[in-house]
C-alpha positions in Angstrom: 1.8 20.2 11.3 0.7 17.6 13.9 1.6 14.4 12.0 -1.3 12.0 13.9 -4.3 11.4 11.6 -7.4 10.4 13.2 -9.5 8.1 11.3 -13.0 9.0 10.7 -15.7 6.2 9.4 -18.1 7.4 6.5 -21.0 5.8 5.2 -22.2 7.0 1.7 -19.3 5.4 -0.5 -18.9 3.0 -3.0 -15.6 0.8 -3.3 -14.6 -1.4 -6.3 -11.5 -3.7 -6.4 -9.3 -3.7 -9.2 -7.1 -7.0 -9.2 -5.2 -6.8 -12.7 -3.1 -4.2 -13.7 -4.2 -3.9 -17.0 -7.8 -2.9 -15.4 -7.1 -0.6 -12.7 -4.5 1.7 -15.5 -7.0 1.9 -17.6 -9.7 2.8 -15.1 -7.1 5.4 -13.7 -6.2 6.9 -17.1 -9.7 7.3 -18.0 -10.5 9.0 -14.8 -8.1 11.8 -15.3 -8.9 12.0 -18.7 -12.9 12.7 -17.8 -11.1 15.3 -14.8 -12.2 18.9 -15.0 -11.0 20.5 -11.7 -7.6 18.7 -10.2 -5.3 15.9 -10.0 -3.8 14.7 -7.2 -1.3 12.1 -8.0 1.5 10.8 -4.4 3.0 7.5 -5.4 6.3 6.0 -4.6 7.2 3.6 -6.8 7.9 5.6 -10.4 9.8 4.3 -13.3 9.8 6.1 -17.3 8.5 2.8 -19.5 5.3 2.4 -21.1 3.0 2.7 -18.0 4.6 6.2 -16.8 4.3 6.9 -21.1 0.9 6.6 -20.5 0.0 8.8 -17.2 2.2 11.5 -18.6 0.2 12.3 -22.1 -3.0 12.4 -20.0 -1.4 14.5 -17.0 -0.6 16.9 -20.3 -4.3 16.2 -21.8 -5.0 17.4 -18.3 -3.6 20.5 -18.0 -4.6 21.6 -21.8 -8.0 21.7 -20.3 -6.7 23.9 -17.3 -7.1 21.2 -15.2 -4.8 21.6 -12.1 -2.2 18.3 -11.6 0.1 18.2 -8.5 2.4 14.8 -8.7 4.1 13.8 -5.4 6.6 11.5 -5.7 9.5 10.1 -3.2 12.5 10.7 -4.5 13.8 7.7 -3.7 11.5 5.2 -5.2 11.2 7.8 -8.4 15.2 7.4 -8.8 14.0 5.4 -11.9 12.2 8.3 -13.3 14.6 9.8 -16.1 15.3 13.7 -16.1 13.6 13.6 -19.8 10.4 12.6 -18.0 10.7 14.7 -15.0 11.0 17.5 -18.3 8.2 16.6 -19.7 6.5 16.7 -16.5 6.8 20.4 -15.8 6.9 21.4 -19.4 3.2 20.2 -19.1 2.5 22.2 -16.1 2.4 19.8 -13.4 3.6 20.8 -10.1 5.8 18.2 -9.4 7.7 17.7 -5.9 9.6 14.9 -4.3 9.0 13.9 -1.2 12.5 13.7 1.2 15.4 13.8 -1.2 17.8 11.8 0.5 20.9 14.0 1.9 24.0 12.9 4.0 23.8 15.0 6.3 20.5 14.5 7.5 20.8 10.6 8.2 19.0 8.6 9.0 15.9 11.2 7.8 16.7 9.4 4.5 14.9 6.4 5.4 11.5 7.9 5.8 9.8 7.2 2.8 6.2 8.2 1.9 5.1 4.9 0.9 1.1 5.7 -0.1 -0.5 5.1 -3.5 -2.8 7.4 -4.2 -4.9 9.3 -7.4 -7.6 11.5 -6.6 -9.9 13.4 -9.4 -12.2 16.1 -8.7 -13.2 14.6 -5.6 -15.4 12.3 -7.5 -13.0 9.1 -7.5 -10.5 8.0 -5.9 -7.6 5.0 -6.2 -5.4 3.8 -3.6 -3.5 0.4 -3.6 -0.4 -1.4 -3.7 0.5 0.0 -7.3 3.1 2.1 -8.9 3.4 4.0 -12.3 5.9 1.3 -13.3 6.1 -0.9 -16.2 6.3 -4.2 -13.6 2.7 -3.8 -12.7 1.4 -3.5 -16.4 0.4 -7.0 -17.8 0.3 -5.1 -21.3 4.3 -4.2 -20.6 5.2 -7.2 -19.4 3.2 -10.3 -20.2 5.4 -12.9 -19.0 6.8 -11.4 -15.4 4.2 -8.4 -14.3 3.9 -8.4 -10.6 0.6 -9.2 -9.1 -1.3 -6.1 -7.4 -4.5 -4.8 -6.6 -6.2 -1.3 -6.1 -9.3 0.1 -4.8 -11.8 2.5 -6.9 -13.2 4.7 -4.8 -16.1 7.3 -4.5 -18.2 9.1 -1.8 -17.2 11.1 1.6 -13.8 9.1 2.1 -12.1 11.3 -0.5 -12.6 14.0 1.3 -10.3 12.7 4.0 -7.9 11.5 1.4 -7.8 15.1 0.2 -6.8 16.5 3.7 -4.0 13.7 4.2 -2.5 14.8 0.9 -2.7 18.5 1.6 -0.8 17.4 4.4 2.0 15.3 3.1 2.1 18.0 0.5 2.3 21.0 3.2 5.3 18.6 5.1 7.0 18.4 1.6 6.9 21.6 -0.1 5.7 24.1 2.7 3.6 25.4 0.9 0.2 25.2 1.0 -2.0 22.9 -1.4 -3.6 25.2 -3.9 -6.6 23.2 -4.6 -9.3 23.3 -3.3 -11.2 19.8 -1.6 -14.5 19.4 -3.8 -16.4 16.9 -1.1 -17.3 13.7 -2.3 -20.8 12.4 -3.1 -23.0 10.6 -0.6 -24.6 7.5 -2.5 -27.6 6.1 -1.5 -27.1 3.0 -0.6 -23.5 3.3 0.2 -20.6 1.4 2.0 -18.9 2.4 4.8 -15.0 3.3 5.5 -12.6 5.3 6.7 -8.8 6.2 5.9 -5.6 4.2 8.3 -3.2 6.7 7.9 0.8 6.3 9.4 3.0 9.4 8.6 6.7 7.9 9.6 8.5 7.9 13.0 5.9 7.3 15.7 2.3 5.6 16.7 1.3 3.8 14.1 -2.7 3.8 14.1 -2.7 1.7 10.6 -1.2 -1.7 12.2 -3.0 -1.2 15.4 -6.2 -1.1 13.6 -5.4 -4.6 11.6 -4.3 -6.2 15.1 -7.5 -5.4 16.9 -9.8 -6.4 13.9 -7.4 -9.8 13.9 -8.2 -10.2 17.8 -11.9 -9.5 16.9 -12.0 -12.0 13.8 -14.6 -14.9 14.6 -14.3 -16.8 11.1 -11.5 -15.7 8.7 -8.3 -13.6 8.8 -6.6 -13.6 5.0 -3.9 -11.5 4.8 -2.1 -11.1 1.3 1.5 -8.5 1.5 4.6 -8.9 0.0 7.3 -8.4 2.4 5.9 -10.4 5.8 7.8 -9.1 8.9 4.8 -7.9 11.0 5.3 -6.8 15.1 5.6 -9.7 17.6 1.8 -8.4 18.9 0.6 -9.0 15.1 1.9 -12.4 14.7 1.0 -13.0 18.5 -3.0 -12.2 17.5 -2.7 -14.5 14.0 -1.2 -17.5 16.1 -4.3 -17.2 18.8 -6.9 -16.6 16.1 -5.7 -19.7 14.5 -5.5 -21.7 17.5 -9.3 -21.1 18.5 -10.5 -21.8 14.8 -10.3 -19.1 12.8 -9.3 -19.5 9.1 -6.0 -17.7 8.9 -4.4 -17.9 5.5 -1.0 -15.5 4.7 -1.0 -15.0 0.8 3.0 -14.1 0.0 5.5 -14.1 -2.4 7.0 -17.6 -3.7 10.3 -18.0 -5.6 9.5 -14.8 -7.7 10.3 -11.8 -5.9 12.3 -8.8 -5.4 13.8 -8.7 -2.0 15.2 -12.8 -1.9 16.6 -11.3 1.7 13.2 -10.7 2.8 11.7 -13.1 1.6 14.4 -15.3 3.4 14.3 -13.4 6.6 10.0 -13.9 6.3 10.4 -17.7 6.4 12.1 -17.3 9.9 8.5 -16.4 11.4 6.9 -19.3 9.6 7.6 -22.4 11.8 5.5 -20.7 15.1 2.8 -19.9 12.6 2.2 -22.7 11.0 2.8 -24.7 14.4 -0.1 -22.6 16.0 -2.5 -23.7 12.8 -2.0 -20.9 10.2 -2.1 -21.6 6.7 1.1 -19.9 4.8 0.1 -19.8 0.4 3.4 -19.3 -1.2 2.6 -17.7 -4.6 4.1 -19.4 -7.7 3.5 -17.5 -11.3 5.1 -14.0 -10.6 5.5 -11.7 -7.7 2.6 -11.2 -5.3 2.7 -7.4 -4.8 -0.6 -6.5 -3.3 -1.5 -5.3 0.2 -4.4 -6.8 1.1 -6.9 -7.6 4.7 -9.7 -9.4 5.1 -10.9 -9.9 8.4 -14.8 -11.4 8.0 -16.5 -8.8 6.9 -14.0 -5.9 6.9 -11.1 -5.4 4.8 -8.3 -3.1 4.8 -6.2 -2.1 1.5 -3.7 -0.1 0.5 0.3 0.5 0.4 1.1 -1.1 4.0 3.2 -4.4 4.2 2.5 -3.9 7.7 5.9 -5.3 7.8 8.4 -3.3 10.5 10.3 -1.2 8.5 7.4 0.3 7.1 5.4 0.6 10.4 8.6 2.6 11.7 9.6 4.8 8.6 7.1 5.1 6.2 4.0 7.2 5.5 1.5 4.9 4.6 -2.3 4.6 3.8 -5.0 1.9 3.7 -8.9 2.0 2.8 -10.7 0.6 5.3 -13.7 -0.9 4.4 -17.0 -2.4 5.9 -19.0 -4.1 3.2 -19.8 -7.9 2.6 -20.3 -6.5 -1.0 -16.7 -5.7 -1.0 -15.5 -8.7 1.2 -17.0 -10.8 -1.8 -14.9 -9.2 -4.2 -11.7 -9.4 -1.6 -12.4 -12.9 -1.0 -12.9 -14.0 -5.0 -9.4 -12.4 -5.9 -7.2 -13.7 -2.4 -9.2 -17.2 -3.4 -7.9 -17.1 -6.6 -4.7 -16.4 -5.8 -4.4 -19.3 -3.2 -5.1 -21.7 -6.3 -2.1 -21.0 -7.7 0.4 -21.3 -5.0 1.9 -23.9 -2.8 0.2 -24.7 0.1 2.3 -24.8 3.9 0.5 -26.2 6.6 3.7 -27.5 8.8 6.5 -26.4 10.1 8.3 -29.3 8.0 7.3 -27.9 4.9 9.5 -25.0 5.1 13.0 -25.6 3.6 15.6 -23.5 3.8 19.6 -23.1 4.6 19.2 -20.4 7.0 20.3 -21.0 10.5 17.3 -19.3 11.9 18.3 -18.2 15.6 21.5 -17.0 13.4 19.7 -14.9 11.3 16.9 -13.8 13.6 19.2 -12.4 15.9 20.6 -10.4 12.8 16.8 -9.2 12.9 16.6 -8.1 15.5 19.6 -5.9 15.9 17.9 -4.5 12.8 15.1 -4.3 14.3 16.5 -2.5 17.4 19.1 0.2 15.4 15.8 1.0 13.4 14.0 1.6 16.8 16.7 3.9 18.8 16.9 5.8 15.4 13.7 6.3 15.5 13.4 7.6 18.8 16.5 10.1 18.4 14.1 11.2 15.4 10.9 11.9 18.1 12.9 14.0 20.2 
């Protein structure tokens, strides 16, 4: 199948963000409880604890009712998933595949990764986001260290393209076709308008394009919130000039707490130029900022891009675009929030650390170049 995804805009939809774990499981749990038709559940981060407890008894609730459930996972960020659960998976009747099992002999296939977030029910809602069925993003699991994420509730005609790019994934997975059956979503009256920034691995990627042109186009605000920062030279190119003819440019990332120190180490490289050119860099304290978050005036963009290199060259990832001020308001209150709580960088003197940085950015880029020629052997 032809792996570009052209991205429609729909108006007729109705977008809610969820900025606390302990909300957007439960709204998620209860929409698959209310399901009657299918389930569509792709996600890449999945662990057995208390959160994956919870999604499994109402998959099975699910399927009592004849519901249909297909679960795509990748199989390398489900490694944490225990064969008991992957048991009680199928013994409930969900079709359940893995996306890419890594194999030897196919390296360096292994690294592509389908990176999206993503339950869809009955083509009446939707959630996409930086989330995964893991006990890290549950503030019920884990009170004192729960990583900091958001998702977006969604409902209206944007499912509909949703559907199609799982059908997809699910066709390039399985070969098989998807045996459900899209149910379009409702148009509401008065609705919001969006449309679906898809990347499927090696190749264009439409999703960071779209991000750099709305930061070229920005006249008041850029916020971007992601938790590994390692965007292209033309993204950090367009934040530096935005800044420098007065936009408000704020990067919301991780501060001590996080779980990649490396890259979080090899982000501060990019920080000096950024901060020299006028951006504001928010280093959040309590836990780990997880969320995936843009807000360009009155446009946002959400969903499981980093739109951080590796990603933009291996992984299959999604976003929500969205153009609302009703949902910029709610973007705007939670990235806010956040930037309360974190320490503030506004010079290049404020960054500390022991890194020799044309040392280690040269490291980068080799990286950065293997990645690329890889890639390229994988386009041929």
């Amino acid at each position: 199948m032809d792996r570009r995804y052209h991205p429609i805009l729909r108006d007729g939809n109705r977008f809610t963000l969820l900025s606390d774990g302990r909300d957007f499981f439960s709204h998620m749990l209860a929409a698959i409880d209310a399901s009657r038709l299918y389930v569509l559940a792709e996600f890449y981060l999945v662990e057995s604890g208390r959160v994956m407890d919870d999604f499994i008894a109402a998959f099975a609730r699910a399927t009592q009712r004849n519901v249909r459930v297909r679960a795509m996972f990748d199989a390398f960020g489900a490694r944490g998933l225990s064969e008991a659960d992957r048991s009680r998976l199928r013994a409930a009747q969900v079709d359940l595949v893995f996306f890419n099992t890594p194999r030897w002999r196919t390296f360096p296939r292994l690294f592509l990764r389908d990176h999206r977030k993503l339950l869809l029910i009955d083509g009446a809602v939707g959630f996409t986001g930086g989330t995964g069925l893991a006990d890290m993003f549950s503030p019920d699991a884990r009170p004192d260290s729960y990583w900091l994420d958001c998702i977006v509730e969604m409902a209206g005609p944007v499912l509909d393209d949703w559907h199609r790019l799982f059908a997809r994934t699910w066709w390039r997975s399985t070969r098989r076709e998807l045996d459900v059956d899209m149910r379009s979503g409702e148009v509401h009256k008065p609705g919001e308008r969006g449309g679906v920034a898809a990347s499927s691995g090696p190749g264009p990627n439409q999703l960071e394009r779209s991000v750099r042109n709305h930061v070229r186009r920005a006249r008041t605000r850029v916020w971007i919130a992601t938790a590994y920062f390692w965007p292209s030279n033309r993204l950090r190119r367009a934040l530096r000039r935005a800044a420098r003819r007065g936009v408000d440019v704020r990067l919301l990332l991780p501060g001590p707490h996080t779980d990649a120190p490396a890259a979080r180490g090899a982000a501060r490289l990019f920080y000096a130029r950024l901060l020299s050119s006028g951006v504001v860099i928010y280093e959040y304290q309590p836990t780990f900022l997880h969320s995936k978050l843009v807000l360009c005036d009155g446009w946002a963009s959400i969903g499981s891009s980093n739109l951080d290199r590796w990603g933009v060259l291996w992984n299959l990832e999604a976003n929500q675009e969205i153009e609302s001020p009703a949902f910029a308001r709610q973007a705007e209150d939670m990235l806010a929030k956040a930037c309360d709580r974190s320490v503030v960088l506004r010079d290049a003197r404020d960054v500390q650390h022991g890194w020799s940085v044309p040392f280690w950015l040269l490291i980068a880029r080799a990286i950065l170049a293997w990645s690329t020629r890889a890639v390229a052997r994988l386009r041929r």
